[in-house]
LOROVEX-244845 format. One line per field, with one value per atom (N, C-alpha, C): residue number from 1; atom name; z negated, y, x. Coordinates in Angstrom, 1 decimal. Layout:
// residues N
resi NUM	... $
name CA	... $
up Z	... $
north Y	... $
east X	... $
This chain:
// residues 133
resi 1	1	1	2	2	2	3	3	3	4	4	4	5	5	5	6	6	6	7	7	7	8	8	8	9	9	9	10	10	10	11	11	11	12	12	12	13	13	13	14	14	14	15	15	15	16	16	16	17	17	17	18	18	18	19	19	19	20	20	20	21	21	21	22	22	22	23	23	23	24	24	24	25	25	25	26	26	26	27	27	27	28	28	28	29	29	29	30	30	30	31	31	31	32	32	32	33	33	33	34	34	34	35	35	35	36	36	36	37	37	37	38	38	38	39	39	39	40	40	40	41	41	41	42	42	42	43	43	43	44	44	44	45	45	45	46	46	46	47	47	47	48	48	48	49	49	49	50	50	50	51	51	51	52	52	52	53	53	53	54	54	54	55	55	55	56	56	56	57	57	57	58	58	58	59	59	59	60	60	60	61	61	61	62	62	62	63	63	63	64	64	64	65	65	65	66	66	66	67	67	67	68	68	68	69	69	69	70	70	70	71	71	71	72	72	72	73	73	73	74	74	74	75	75	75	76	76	76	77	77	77	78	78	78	79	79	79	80	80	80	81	81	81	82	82	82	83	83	83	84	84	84	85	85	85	86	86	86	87	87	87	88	88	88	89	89	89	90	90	90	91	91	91	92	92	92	93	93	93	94	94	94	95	95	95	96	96	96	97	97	97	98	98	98	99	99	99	100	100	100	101	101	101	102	102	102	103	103	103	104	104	104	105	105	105	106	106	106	107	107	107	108	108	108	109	109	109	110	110	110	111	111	111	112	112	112	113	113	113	114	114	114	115	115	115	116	116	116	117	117	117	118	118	118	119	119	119	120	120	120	121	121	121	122	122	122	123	123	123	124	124	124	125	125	125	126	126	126	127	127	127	128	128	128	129	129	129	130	130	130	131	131	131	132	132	132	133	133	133 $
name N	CA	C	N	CA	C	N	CA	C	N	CA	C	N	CA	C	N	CA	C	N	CA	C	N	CA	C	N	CA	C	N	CA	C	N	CA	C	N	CA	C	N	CA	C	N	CA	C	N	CA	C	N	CA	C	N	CA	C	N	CA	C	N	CA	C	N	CA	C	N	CA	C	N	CA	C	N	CA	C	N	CA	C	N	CA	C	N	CA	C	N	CA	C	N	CA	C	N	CA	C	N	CA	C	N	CA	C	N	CA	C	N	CA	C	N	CA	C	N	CA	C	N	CA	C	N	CA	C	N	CA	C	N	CA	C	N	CA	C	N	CA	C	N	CA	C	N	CA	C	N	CA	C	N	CA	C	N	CA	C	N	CA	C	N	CA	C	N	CA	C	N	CA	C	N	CA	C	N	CA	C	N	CA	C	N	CA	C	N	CA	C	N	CA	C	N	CA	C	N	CA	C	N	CA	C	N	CA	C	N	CA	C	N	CA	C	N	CA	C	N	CA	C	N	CA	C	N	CA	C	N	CA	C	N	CA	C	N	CA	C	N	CA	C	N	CA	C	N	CA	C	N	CA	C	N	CA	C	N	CA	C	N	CA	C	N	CA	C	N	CA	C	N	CA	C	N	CA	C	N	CA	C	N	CA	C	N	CA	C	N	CA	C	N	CA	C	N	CA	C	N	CA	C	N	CA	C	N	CA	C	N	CA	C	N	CA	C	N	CA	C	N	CA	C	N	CA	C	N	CA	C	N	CA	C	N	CA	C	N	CA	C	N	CA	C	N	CA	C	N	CA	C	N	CA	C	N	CA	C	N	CA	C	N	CA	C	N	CA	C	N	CA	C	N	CA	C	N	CA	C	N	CA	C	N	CA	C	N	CA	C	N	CA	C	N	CA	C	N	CA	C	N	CA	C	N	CA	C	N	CA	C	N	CA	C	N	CA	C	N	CA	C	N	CA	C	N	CA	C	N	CA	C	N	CA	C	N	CA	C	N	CA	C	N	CA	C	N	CA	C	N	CA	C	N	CA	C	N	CA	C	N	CA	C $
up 9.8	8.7	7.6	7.7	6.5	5.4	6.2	5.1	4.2	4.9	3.8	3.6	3.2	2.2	1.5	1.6	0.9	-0.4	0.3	-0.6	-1.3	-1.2	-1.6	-3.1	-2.5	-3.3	-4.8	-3.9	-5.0	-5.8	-5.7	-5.8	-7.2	-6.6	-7.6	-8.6	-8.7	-9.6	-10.4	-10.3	-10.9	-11.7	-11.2	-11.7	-12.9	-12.5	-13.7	-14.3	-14.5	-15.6	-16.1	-15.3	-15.7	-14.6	-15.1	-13.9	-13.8	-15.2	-15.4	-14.2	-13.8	-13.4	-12.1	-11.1	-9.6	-9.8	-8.6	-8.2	-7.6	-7.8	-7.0	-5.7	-4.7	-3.3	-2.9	-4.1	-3.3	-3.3	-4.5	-4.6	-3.7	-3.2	-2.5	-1.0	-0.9	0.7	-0.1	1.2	0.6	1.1	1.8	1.9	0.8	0.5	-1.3	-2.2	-2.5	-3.5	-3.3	-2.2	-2.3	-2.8	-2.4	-2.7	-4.0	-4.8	-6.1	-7.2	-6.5	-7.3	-7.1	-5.7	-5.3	-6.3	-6.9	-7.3	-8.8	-9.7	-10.4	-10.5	-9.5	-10.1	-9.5	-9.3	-9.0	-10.9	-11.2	-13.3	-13.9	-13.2	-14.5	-14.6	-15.9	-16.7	-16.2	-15.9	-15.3	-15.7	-17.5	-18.0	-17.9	-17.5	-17.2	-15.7	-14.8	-13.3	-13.7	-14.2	-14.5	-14.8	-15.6	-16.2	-15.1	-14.6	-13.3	-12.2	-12.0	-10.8	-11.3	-12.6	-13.5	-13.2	-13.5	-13.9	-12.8	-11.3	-10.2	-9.5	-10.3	-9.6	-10.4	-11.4	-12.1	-11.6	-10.6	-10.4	-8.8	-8.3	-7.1	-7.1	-8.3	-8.6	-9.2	-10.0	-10.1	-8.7	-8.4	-6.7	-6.3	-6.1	-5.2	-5.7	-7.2	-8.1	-8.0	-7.9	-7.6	-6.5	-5.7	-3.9	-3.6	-4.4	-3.8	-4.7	-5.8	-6.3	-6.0	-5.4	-4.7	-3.1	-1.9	-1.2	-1.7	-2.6	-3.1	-3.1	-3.9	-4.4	-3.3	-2.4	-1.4	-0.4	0.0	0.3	-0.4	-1.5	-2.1	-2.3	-2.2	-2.4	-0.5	0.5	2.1	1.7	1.1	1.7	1.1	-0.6	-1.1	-0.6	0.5	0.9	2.2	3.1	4.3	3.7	2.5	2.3	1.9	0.8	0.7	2.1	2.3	4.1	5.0	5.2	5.7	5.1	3.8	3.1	2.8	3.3	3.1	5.0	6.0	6.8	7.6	6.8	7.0	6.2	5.2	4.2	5.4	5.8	6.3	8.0	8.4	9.6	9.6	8.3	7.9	7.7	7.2	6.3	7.7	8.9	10.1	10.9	10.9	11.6	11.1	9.7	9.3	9.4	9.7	9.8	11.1	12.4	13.7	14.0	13.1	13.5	12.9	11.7	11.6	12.1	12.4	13.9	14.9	15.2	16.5	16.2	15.4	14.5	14.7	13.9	13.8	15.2	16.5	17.7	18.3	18.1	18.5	17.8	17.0	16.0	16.8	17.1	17.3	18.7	19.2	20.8	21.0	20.1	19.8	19.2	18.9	18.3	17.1	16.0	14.7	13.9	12.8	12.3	11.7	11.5	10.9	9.1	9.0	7.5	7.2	8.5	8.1	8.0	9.5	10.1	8.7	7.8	6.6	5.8	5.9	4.0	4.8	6.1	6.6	6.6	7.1	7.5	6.7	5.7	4.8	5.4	6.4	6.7	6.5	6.4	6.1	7.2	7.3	8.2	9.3	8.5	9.5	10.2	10.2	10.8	11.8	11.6	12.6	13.6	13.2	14.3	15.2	14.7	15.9	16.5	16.1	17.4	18.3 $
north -21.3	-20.4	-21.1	-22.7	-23.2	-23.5	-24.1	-24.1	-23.1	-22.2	-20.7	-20.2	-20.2	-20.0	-22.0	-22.7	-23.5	-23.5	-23.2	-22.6	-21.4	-20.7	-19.2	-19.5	-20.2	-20.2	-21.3	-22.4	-23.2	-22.5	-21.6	-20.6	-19.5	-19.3	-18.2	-19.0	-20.6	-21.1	-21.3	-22.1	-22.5	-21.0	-19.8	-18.9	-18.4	-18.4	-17.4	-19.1	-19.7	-20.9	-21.1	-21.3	-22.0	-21.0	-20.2	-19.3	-20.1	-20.9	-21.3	-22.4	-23.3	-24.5	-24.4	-23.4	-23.3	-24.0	-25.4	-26.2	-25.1	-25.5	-25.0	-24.7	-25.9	-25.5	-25.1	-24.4	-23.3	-22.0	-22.0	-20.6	-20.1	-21.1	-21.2	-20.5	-20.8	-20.1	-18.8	-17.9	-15.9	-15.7	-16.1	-15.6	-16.0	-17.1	-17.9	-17.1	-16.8	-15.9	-14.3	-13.9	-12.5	-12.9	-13.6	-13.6	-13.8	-14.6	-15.0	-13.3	-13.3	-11.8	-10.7	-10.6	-9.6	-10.1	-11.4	-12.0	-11.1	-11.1	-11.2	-9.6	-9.0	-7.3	-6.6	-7.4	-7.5	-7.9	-8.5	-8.5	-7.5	-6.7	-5.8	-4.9	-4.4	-3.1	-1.5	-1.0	0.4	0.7	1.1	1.1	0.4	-1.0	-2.0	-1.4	-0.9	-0.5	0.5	1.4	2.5	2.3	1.7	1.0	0.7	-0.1	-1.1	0.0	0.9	2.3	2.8	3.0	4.2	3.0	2.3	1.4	1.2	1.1	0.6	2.5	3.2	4.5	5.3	4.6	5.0	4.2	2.3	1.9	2.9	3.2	3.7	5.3	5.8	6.7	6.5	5.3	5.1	4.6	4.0	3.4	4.7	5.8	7.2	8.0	7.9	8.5	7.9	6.6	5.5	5.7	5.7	5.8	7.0	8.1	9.8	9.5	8.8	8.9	8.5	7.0	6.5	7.2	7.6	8.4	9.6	10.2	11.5	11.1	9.9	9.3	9.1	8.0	7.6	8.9	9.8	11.2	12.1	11.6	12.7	11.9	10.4	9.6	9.8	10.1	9.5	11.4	12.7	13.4	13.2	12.8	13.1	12.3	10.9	9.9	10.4	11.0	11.9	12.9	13.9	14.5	14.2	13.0	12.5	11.8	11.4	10.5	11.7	12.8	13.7	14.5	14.3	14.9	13.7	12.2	11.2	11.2	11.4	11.2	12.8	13.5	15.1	14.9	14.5	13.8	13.1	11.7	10.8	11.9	12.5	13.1	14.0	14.9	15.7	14.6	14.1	13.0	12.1	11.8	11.2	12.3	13.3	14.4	14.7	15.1	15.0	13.8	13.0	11.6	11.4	11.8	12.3	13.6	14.1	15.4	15.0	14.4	14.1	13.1	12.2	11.6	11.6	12.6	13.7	14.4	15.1	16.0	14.7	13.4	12.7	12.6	11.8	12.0	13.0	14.1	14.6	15.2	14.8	14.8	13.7	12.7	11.4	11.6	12.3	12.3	13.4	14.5	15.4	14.8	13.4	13.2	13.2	13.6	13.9	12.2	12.5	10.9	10.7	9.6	9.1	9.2	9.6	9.7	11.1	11.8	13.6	13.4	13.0	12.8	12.5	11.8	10.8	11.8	12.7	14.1	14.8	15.1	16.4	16.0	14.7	13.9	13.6	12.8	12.3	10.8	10.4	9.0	7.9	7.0	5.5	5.4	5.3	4.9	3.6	3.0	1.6	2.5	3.3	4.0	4.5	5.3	6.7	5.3	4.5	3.7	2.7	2.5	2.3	3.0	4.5	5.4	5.7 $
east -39.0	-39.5	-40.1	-40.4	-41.3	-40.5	-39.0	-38.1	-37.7	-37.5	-37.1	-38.1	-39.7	-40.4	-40.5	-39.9	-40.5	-39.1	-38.0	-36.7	-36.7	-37.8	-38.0	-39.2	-39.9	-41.1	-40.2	-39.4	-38.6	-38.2	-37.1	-36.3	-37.0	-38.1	-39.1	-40.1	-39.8	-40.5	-39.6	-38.3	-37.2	-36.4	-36.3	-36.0	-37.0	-38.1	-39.5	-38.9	-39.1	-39.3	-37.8	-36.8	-35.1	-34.2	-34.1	-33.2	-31.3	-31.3	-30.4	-29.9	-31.2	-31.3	-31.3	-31.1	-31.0	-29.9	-29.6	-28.9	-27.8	-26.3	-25.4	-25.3	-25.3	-25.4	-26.8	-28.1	-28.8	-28.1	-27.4	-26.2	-25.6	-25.1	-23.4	-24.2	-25.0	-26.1	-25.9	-25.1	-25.6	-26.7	-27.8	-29.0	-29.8	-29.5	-30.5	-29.9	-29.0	-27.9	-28.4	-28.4	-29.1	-30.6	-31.7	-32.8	-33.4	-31.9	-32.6	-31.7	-31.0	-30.4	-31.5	-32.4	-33.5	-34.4	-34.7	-35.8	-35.9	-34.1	-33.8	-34.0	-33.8	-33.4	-35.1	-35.9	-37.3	-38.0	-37.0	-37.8	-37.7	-36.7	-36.3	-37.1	-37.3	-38.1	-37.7	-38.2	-38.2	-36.6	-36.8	-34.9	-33.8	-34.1	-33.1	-32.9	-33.7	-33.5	-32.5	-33.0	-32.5	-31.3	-30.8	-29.3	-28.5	-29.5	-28.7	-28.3	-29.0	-28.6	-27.7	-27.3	-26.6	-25.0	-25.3	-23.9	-23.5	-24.4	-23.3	-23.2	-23.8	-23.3	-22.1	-22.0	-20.5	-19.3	-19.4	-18.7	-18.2	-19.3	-19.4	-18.4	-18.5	-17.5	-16.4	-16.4	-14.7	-14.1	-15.1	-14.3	-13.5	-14.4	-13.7	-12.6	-12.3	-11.9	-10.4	-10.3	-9.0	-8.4	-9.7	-9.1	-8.4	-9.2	-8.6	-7.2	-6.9	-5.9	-4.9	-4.9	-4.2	-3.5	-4.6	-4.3	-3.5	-3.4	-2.5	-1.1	-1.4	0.0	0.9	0.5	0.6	1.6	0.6	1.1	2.3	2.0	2.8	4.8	4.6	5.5	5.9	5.1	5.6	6.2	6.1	6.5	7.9	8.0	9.4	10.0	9.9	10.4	11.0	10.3	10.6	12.1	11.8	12.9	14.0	14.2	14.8	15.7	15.1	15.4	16.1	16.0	16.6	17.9	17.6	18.9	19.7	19.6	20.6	21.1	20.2	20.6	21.6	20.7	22.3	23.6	23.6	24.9	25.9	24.8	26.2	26.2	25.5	26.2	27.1	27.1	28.3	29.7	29.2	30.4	31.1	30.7	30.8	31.4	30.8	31.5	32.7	32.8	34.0	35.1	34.5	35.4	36.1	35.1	35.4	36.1	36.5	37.6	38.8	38.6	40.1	40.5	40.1	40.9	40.9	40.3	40.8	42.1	42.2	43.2	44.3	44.1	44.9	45.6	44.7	45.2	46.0	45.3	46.2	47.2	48.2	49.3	50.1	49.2	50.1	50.8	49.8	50.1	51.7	51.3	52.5	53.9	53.8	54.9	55.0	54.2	54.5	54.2	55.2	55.4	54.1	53.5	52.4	52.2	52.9	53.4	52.9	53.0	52.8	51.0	51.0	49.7	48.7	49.3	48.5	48.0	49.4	49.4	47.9	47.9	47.1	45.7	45.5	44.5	43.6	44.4	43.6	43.4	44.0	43.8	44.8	44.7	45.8	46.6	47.2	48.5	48.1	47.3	47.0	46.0	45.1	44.3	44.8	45.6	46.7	46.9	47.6	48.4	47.2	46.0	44.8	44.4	44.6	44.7	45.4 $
């Protein structure tokens, strides 16, 4: 304990006289760094307090103001993202389903005998296709 009043008392001489002149590595300590900022917001004049409350309670409301904004956004982007995502993934299942009947269709054309050429006009598929089936 004698060190940290003998760094406190340092601390509150060096500040009321050279606030400039506190050595770096007492800074770089966050308990010397909170103490000499306590020291510092312990000078201020009633309206400088006053300032000082007012200005971190407007930061304190832009903070929430950003955040709710962000969260909206956020939400509002995951639902159009969702819908989107559902009307691309009903597209390709129609589109696959339809891909799956006609070569079914196709199969069974082939199996009946019918030339691949016909199979192609009805189908709608390539010829190299018909004949992998």
């Amino acid at each position: 304990m004698t060190g940290e009043y003998t760094l406190f008392y340092y601390i509150t001489q060096r500040l009321h006289f050279f606030p400039s002149k506190i050595p770096q590595e007492l800074l770089d300590s966050p308990e010397i760094n909170k103490a000499v900022l306590q020291i510092e917001e312990s000078a201020y004049s009633d309206a400088q307090l006053w300032g000082y409350d007012e200005f971190w309670d407007a930061v304190r409301v832009e903070k929430t103001l950003v955040s709710d904004a962000e969260r909206k956004g956020m939400e509002k982007g995951m639902a159009k993202g969702i819908e989107k995502g559902i009307a691309q993934g009903m597209e390709k299942g129609i589109a696959q389903g339809q891909s799956n009947e006609r070569k079914e269709t196709a199969r069974r054309m082939k199996n009946d005998g019918i030339p691949p050429e016909t199979i192609a006009k009805y189908t709608q598929l390539s010829i190299e296709e018909i004949e992998k089936l």
